[in-house]
N, C-alpha and C positions, 0 to 999 in steps of 0.2 A: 236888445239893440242889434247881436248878430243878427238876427232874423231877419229885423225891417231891411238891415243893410243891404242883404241877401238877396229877398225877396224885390227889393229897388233895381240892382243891379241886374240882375237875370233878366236877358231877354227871350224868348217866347220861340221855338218855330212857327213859321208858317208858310204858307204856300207862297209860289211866285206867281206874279201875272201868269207865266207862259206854263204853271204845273198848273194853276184852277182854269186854262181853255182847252189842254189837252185833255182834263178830268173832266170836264162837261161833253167835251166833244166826244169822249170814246162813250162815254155812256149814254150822247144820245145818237148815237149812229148804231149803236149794239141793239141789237132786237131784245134782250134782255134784260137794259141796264134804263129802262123809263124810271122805275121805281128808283132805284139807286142818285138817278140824276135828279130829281125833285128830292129827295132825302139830301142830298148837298145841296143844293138851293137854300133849302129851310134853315142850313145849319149853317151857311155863311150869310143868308140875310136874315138870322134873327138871334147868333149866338148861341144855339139851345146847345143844350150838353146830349151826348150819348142815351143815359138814362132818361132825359126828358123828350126825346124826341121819338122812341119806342113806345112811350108809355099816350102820345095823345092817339085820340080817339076820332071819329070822324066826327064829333056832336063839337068837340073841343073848336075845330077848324071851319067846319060849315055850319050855317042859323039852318033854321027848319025849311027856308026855302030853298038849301043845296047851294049859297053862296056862299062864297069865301068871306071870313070875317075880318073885319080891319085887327081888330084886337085877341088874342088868344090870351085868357086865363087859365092859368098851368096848375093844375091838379097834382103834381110831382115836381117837384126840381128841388136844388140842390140844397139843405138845409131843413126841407121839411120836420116838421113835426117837432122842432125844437125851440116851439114860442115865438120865435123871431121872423119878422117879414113872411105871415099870416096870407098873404095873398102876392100872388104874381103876376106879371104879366107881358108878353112882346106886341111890337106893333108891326104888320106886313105889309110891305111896299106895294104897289100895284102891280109891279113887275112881276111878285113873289104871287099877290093872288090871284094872276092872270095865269101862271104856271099850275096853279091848285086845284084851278077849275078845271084842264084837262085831267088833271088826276085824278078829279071824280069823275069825267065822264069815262076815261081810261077804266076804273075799278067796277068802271058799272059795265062798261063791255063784257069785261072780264068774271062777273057774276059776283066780285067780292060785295060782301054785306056794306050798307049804307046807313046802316042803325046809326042812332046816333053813338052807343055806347059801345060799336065794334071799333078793333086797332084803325089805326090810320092805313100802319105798313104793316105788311103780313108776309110771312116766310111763301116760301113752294107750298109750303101744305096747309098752308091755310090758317094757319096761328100768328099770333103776334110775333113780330121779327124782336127778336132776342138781341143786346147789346155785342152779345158774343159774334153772332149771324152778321151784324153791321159792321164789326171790324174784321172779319174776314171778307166780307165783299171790300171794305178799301181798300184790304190791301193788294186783293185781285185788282181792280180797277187801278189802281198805281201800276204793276206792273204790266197792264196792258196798255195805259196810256205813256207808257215810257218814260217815267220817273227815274232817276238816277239814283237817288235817295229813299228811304222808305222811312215814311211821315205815320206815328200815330191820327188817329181818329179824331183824339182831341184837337189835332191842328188846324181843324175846321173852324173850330172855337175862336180858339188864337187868333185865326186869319180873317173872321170877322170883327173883334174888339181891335185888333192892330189896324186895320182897313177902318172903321169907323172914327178912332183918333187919328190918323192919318189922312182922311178929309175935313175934319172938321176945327183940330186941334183942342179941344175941348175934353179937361179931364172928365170933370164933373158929368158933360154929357157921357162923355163912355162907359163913365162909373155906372152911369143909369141903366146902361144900355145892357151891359154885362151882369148885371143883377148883383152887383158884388158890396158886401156890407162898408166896408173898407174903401177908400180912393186909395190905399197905400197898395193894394193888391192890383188896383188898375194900373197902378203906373209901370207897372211891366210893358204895359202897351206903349208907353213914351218913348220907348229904344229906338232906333234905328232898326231894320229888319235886315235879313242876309243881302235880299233882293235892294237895297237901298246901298247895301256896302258893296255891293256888286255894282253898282251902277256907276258910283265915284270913283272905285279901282279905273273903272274906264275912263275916264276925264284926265287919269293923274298920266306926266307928260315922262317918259320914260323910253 
């Protein structure tokens, strides 16, 4: 019963309007930061976790004619292999697979393989970018887009399930959305955010 309590109660970090435009904007004005900004695209319009989004492959993202798929079935995520929800899957907005399709023409300028069964995202040297590799570039890119705070990786996550109940008001959609076995785990996303109590502080007449 502590648990559920716990778990209800606790609300989530995530980013604010003004930290996910500064986070997009330095990584796409930075000559080096294209990869990076499509790697946060994917993880605030589709929820994926850390480990799931190192692990897809280019075959996972594009059909054989090199376009971006509406649907992504995850070969990796969170729970695998333990009998339970056998198959997965997110859905990509047009906006997300209109950003996808420069990334593969981007990877093809750039000489990276197009197999279907190479990484998606890949280090400097040519291998797949490591979970490790991804939370050290945010947290570079936080401190150059001028973050005050310093936010783990997962708050990408966060900031897409809170952002998704937060337009729609819909647990059970979120629940979906989030891939989570439980509604009782989604209702974390139910809270009010910082950014939400931040904004009331300013109304209140003092």
């Amino acid at each position: 019963m502590a648990a559920y309590v716990e778990s209800v109660r606790r609300a989530p970090r995530t980013l604010t309007d003004r930290e996910q435009r500064a986070l997009f904007r330095v990584t796409g004005e930075h000559r080096a930061g294209f990869r990076d900004h499509l790697l946060y695209a994917i993880a605030l319009g589709t929820g994926l976790r850390a480990h799931e989004l190192v692990a897809l492959d280019v075959g996972d993202v594009f059909d054989a004619a090199g376009r971006p798929r509406r649907r992504i079935q995850l070969r990796v995520f969170k729970g695998d292999g333990r009998g339970v929800d056998d198959e997965q899957e997110v859905l990509l907005s047009d906006t997300l697979r209109s950003k996808l399709a420069k990334l593969r023409h981007w990877k093809e300028q750039r000489g990276e393989s197009l197999e279907p069964g190479s990484p998606l995202f890949v280090s400097q040297r040519g291998t797949r970018l490591s979970t490790r590799q991804l939370r050290h570039a945010f947290a570079v890119w936080q401190e150059r887009a001028g973050f005050e705070r310093h936010l783990s990786l997962h708050t990408l996550r966060h900031s897409s399930c809170s952002s998704m109940y937060a337009r729609t008001k819909d647990l059970r959609l979120t629940q979906r959305f989030a891939r989570h076995r439980s509604v009782v785990t989604t209702m974390i996303y139910t809270h009010p955010s910082d950014e939400d109590l931040a904004r009331a502080v300013e109304l209140l007449r003092c």
